[in-house]
BAKEKE-929255 format. One record per residue (C-alpha): residue in three letters; x, y, z. Coordinates in steps of 0.02 Angstrom, whole numbers, plus 50000, padded with zeros to 5 digits. Example, Ala and Ser with C-alpha at 12.3 -4.5 7.8 and 13.67 -1.06 7.14 Angstrom:
! residues 2
ALA506154977550390/SER506844994750357/
END
This chain:
! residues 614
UNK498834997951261/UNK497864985951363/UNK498294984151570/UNK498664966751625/UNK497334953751631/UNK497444939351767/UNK498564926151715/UNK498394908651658/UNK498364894051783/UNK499264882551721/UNK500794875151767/UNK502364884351689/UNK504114879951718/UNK504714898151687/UNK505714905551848/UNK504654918551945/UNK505204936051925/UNK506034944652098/UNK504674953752188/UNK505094971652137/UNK505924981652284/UNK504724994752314/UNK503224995152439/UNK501634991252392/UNK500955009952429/UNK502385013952287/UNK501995000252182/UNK500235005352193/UNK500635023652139/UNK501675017751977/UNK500175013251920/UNK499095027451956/UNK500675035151851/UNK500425022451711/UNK498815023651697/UNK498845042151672/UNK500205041251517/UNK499175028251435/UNK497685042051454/UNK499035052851374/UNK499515041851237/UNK497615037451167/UNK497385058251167/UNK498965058651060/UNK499995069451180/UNK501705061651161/UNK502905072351218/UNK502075073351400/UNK501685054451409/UNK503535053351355/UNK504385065751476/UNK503065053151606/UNK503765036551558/UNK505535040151534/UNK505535046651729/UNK504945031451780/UNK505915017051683/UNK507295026251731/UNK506535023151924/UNK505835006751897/UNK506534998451759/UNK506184980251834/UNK504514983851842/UNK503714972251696/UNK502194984751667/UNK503234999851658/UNK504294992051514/UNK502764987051451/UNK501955003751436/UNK503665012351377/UNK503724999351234/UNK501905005351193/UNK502665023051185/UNK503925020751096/UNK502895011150969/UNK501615026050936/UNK503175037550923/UNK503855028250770/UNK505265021350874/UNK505165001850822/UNK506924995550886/UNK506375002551059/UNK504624997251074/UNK505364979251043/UNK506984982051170/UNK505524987151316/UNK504304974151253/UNK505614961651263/UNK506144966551447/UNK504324965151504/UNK504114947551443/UNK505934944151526/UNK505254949051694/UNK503744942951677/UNK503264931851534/UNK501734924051624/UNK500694937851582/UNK499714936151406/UNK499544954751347/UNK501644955851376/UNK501984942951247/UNK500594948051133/UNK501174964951124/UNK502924958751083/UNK502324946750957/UNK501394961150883/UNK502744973150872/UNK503634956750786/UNK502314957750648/UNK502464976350614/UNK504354973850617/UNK504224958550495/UNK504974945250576/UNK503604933450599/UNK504174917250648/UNK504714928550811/UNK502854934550817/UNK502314916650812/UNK503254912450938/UNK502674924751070/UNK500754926251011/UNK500624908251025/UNK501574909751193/UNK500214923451238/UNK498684911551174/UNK499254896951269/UNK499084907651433/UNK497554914351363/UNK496874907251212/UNK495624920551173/UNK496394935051186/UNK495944948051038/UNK497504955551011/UNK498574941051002/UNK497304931150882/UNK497324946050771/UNK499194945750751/UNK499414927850739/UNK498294927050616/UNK499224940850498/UNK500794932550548/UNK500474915150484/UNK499764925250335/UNK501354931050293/UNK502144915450331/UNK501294905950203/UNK500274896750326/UNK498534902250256/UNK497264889550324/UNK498154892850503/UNK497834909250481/UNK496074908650425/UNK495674898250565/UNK496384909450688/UNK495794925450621/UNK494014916750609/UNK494044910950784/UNK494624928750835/UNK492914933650756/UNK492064922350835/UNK492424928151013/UNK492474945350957/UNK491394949850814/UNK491624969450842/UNK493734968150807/UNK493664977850660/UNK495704972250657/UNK495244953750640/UNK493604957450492/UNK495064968350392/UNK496384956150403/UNK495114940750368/UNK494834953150203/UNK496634956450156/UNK496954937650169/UNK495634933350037/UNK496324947949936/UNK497914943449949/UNK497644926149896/UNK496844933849742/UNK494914932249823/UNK494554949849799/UNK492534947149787/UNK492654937149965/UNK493694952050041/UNK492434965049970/UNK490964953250031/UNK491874954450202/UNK492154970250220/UNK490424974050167/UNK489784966750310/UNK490874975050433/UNK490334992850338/UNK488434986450362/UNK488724982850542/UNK489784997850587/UNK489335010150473/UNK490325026150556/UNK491975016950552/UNK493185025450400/UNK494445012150405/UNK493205001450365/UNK492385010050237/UNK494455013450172/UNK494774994050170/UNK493234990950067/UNK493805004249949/UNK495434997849910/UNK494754979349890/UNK493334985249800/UNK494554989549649/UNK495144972349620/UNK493424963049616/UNK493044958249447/UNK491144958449503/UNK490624977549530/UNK490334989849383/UNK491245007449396/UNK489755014049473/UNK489645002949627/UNK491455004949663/UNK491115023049635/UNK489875023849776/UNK490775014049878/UNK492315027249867/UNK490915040449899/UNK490305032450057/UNK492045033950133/UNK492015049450076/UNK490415055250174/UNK491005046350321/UNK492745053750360/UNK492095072250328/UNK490785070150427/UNK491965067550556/UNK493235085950531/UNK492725102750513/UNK493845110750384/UNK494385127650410/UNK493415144250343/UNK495145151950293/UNK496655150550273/UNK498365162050311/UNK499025157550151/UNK499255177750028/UNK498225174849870/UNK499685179749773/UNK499575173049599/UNK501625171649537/UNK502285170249723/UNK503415155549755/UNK502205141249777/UNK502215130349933/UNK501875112249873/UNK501915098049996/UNK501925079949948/UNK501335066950070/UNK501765046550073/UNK502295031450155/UNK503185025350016/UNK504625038250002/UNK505875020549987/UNK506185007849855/UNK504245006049803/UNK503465011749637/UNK502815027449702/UNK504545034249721/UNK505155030449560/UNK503615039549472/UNK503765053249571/UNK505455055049575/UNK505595065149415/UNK504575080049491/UNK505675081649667/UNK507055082449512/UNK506445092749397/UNK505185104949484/UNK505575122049469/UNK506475128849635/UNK506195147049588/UNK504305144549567/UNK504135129649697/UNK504595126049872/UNK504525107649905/UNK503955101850055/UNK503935079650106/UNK503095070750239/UNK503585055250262/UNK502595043250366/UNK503625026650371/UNK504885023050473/UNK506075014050332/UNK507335023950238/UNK508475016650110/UNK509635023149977/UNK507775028649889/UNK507385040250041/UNK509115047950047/UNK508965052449852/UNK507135060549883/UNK507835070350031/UNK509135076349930/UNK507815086349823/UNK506795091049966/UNK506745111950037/UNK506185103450207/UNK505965084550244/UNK504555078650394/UNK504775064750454/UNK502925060850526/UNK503235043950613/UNK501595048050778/UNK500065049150672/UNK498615056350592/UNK498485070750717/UNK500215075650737/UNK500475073950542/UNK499035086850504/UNK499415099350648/UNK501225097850569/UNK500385103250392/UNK499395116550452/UNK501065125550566/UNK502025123550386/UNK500485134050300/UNK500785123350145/UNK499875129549968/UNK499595114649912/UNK499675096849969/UNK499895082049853/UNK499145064349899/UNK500255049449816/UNK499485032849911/UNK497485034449883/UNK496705020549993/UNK498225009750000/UNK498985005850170/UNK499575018750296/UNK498695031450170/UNK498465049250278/UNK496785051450184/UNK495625058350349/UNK497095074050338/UNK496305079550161/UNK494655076150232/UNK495065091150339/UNK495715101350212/UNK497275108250291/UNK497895117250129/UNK496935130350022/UNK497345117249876/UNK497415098649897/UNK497935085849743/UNK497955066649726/UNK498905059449608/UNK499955044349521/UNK499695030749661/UNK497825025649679/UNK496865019049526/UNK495245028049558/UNK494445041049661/UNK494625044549832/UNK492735047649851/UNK493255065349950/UNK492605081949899/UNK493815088649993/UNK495185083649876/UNK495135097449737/UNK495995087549584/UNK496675070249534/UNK497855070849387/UNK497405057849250/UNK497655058949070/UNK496035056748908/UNK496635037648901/UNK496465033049085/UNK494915044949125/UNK494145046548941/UNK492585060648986/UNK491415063849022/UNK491025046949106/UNK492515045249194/UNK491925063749262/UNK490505055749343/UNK491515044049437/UNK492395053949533/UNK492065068049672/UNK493825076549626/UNK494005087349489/UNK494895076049328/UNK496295087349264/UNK496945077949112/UNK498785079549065/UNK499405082548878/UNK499865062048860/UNK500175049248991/UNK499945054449178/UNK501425043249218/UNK503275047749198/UNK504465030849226/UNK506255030549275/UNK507035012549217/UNK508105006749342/UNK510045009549313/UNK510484992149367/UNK509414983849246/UNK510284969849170/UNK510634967248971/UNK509224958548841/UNK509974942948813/UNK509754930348664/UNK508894914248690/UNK510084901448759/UNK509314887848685/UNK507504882848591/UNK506264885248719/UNK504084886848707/UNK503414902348691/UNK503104908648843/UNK501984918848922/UNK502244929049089/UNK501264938749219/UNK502384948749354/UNK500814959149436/UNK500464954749615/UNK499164942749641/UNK497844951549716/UNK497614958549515/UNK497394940749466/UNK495724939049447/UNK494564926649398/UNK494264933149239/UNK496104935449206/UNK496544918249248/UNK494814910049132/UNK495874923248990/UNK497434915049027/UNK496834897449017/UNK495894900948864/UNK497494906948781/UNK498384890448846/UNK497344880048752/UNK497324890648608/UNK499264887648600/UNK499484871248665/UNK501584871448656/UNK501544886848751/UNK501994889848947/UNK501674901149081/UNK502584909449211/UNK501644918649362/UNK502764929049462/UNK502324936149654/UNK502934939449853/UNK501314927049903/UNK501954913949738/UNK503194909849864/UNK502164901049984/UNK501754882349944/UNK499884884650016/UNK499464897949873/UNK500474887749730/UNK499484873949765/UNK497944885249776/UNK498394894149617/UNK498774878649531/UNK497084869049601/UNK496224883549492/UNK497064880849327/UNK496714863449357/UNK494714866749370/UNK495144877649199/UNK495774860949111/UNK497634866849113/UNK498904856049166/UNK499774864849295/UNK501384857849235/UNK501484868249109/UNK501374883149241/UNK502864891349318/UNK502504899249501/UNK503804910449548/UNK504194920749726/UNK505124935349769/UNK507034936749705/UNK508514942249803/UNK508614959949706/UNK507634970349565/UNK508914965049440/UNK508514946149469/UNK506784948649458/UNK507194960149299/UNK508224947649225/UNK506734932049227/UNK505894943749078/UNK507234935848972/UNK506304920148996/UNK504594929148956/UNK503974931848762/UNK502284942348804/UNK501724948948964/UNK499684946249011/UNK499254960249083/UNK498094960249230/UNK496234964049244/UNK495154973849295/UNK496644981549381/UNK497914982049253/UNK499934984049312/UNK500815000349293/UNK502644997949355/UNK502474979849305/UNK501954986549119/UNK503274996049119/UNK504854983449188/UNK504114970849053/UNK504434983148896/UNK505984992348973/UNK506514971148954/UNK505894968548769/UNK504364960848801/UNK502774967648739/UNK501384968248856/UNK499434963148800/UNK498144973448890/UNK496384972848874/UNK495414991048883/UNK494454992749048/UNK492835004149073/UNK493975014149214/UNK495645021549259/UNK496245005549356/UNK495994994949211/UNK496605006349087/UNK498255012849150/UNK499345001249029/UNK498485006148867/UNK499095025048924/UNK500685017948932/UNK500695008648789/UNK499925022548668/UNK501485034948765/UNK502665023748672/UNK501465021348512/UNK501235000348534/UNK499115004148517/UNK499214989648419/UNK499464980048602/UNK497854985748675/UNK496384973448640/UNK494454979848652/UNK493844963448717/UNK494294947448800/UNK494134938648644/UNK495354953148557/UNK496274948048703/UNK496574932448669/UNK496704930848502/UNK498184945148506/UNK499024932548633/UNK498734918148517/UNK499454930448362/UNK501154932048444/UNK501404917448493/UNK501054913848319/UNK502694924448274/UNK503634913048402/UNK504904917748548/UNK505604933248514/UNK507574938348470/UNK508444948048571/UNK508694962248439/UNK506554962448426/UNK506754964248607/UNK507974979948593/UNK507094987548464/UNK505584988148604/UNK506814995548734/UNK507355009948638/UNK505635013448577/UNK505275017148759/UNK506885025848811/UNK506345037648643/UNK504455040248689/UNK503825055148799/UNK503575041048961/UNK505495043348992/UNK505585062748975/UNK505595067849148/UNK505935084649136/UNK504455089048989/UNK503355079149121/UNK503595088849267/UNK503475105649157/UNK501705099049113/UNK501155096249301/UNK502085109849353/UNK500615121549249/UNK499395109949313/UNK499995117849507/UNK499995133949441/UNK498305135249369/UNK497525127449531/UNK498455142049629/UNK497975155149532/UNK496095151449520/UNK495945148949708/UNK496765166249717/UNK495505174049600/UNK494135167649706/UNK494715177049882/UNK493965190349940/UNK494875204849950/UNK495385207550123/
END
């Protein structure tokens, strides 16, 4: 939270707020009072800053800094709907002063509903048109608005005056990402690692980025995972011991960490375990660290021993871990957002696991094992690019759920060009994929495409995306650029318009992959040198189609060109692909979770054998 900065002076036609009716000796102790639970709040001591501020909006509540600093409470408890109600009173009472509608607009953003944001961060730049915070935010929000040169200009003017808002450089990044500019975001955030070299969240966006950019080998995005690595356990001192007995066949306590415990990919893969998992050998502990719950989060808590939900941070989450004396704690997000990563840095379990979400390594010694399969992590190089230990399951790593509510295969209405179809997000679209994809347009000139993605909705990145196919010599006519569809069975349902999924590269899809052959259609990958790029073939050789993984980007292509050669495909071709995967192991959730199920066991018992005897 930031105290008030002097207001603007220009003329506003707003009505001025009633002088509040307390002295100015009391006035003048409120925020003595204030200042003290903001101290509070940036120490991470919630519950006193809370017992603080909840006396005094009680007291004061017409006092536009105390609903201010309540909303800023209420925000770093998790509590969104009441950050926004106190924000909203502040800038009521007083909406002359900047920060107010900034902070609003920013809690807008985090909420999602940005042509709100807009509204007040432009409010709050109009007062003050440099102020960091409000630049920041604008710029995300016309981001995700579709509104992308607005947003690079005012996230590069928010550089400009303040070249040390590490905020602004990330966002800048996540734009070009976004926009399928991975090298420019890694470029970026390379920068912002060179000038502040002791920041982990920088040296965490540049991981994360680094895995899309078509431009680094394995082994610089291995070092940049290890630099992130050396900088956030530089930072913790994990413990000497633990409390935990070193009893081999005791009932294991296994913990499982995410923000994604709602409708997102990561629930559906691990869903099978929470199922499955043995409840006489495991006791499952789940922290949750978002906010949203859906019909997703109520199924997951339904197979939960204990549910956390861990809504105030990094602190509060690990001091949580450590009172629950958990055996071992499984990571699901890797360097994706709102990961808890610095928690494993500190080692709060004897054990610690990542697994399923992240295509690569988290670059932490401190994590003891990431669970891969001989496909995605062939050794030994894949050994060498990694600081966990690779534990390599008996077949795919994966297990996938299809969704209940998919819809039916349907036969081709009518005679229609082959069609080709890519459904991953557009941050795996890479330069190289898209020279592939052009290269296989002109190799089958009746053919069409259809690119489907959340940023394909905005008219700014169509034309963008479009604009590069042109520079490839494809007529973007013969491009479809699709958005985001009401529900998962629409979006299910456009694969009946699809004859062969491209898959993505050098980050190839996973639940993408999967959606396109639980719909008929086969999906082409090509065979990267690491795990991100070769999680399809895994799930392709789980349902035995090998003969859909190409060596090369000339196998690549010439396996597109070879079915489209067999023409668009019927829907009983399209069943027969369906029920091969309903058949194959990638289904079978309970012979999964019996295989990672030994994996926990045998990273129990050998950290028992190594205790001392006490």
């Amino acid at each position: 939270m930031m105290s008030p900065s002097p207001k603007g002076n220009r003329s506003r036609t707003h009505a001025k707020p009633k002088p509040p009716a307390i002295s100015p000796h009391q006035h003048a102790r409120v925020r003595e009072q204030l200042t003290e639970i903001l101290k509070l709040l940036k120490n991470g001591h919630l519950d006193r800053a809370g017992a603080s501020i909840t006396q005094l909006i009680r007291k004061h509540p017409q006092l536009p800094e105390v609903n201010h600093v309540a909303s800023g409470f209420f925000a770093q408890s998790g509590s969104q709907d009441q950050a926004i109600y106190y924000a909203t009173r502040a800038v009521e009472i007083d909406p002359e002063t900047p920060e107010y509608q900034s902070a609003l607009g920013t809690l807008f953003v985090q909420a999602d509903k940005h042509e709100q944001a807009i509204k007040h961060l432009t409010e709050a730049l109009t007062i003050n048109p440099v102020l960091q915070q409000a630049l920041s935010a604008l710029g995300i929000a016309y981001l995700q608005t579709g509104q992308i040169e607005k947003s690079k200009e005012t996230l590069d003017k928010g550089i400009a005056h303040f070249p040390d808002d590490h905020d602004a450089i990330m966002n800048r990044a996540l734009l070009e990402s976004d926009i399928a500019n991975a090298h420019q975001a890694v470029e970026l955030m390379r920068a912002a690692v060179k000038q502040f070299p002791d920041n982990p969240v920088l040296h965490d966006s540049l991981s994360m980025f680094a895995c899309y950019d078509d431009q680094l080998t394995p082994e610089e995005v291995f070092e940049i995972h290890k630099a992130f690595g050396r900088c956030v356990q530089s930072k913790v001192r994990p413990p000497k011991s633990y409390p935990n007995s070193p009893e081999p066949a005791k009932r294991i306590r296994i913990g499982f960490i995410s923000p994604d415990f709602k409708q997102h990919s990561i629930a559906y893969f691990v869903e099978p375990i929470f199922e499955y998992i043995n409840r006489d050998e495991f006791e499952l502990y789940v922290y949750s660290t978002s906010s949203h719950n859906d019909g997703m989060t109520d199924r997951l808590k339904s197979h939960a021993d204990s549910w956390r939900d861990c809504h105030s941070g990094i602190a509060d989450t690990h001091q949580q871990i450590v009172k629950d004396q958990l055996d071992i704690l499984v990571e699901l997000t890797g360097h994706f957002a709102s990961n808890m990563l610095p928690i494993f840095g500190a080692r709060p379990t004897p054990i610690s696991i990542t697994m399923i979400g992240y295509g690569n390594t988290t670059g932490l010694e401190s994590i003891d094992a990431r669970v891969i399969d001989s496909i995605t992590d062939p050794s030994p190089f894949a050994d060498s690019i990694s600081t966990e230990q690779l534990i390599r399951t008996d077949g795919c790593f994966l297990c996938y759920r299809p969704p209940q509510d998919a819809p039916e295969i349907e036969p081709n209405p009518s005679p229609r060009p082959f069609t080709f179809g890519s459904f991953n997000d557009l941050r795996k679209m890479s330069p190289s994929a898209l020279r592939a994809w052009a290269q296989i347009l002109k190799a089958n000139p009746d053919s069409r495409l259809v690119l489907k993605s959340s940023r394909l909705g905005q008219q700014e990145v169509r034309d963008d995306i479009h604009a590069r196919f042109v520079a490839l010599e494809i007529n973007p006519s013969r491009i479809d650029l699709l958005g985001r569809t009401p529900t998962t069975k629409d979006h299910l349902n456009l694969y009946n318009q699809i004859d062969c999924s491209l898959d993505t590269f050098p980050y190839t899809g996973t639940t993408t992959t999967c959606e396109s052959l639980w719909m008929g259609v086969p999906t082409i990958t090509l065979m990267g040198k690491a795990h991100a790029g070769r999680v399809s073939a895994s799930l392709l050789t789980s349902i035995g189609r090998e003969d859909l993984i190409a060596e090369d980007q000339q196998a690549y292509i010439n396996l597109a060109t070879q079915l489209a050669g067999e023409g668009v495909r019927s829907a009983n071709n399209r069943n027969d692909l369906r029920n091969q995967l309903a058949s194959s192991p990638l289904v079978d959730g309970p012979a999964y979770t019996r295989k990672i199920e030994k994996i926990y066991h045998a990273l129990w018992q050998s950290w028992c054998q190594k205790q001392e005897p006490k």
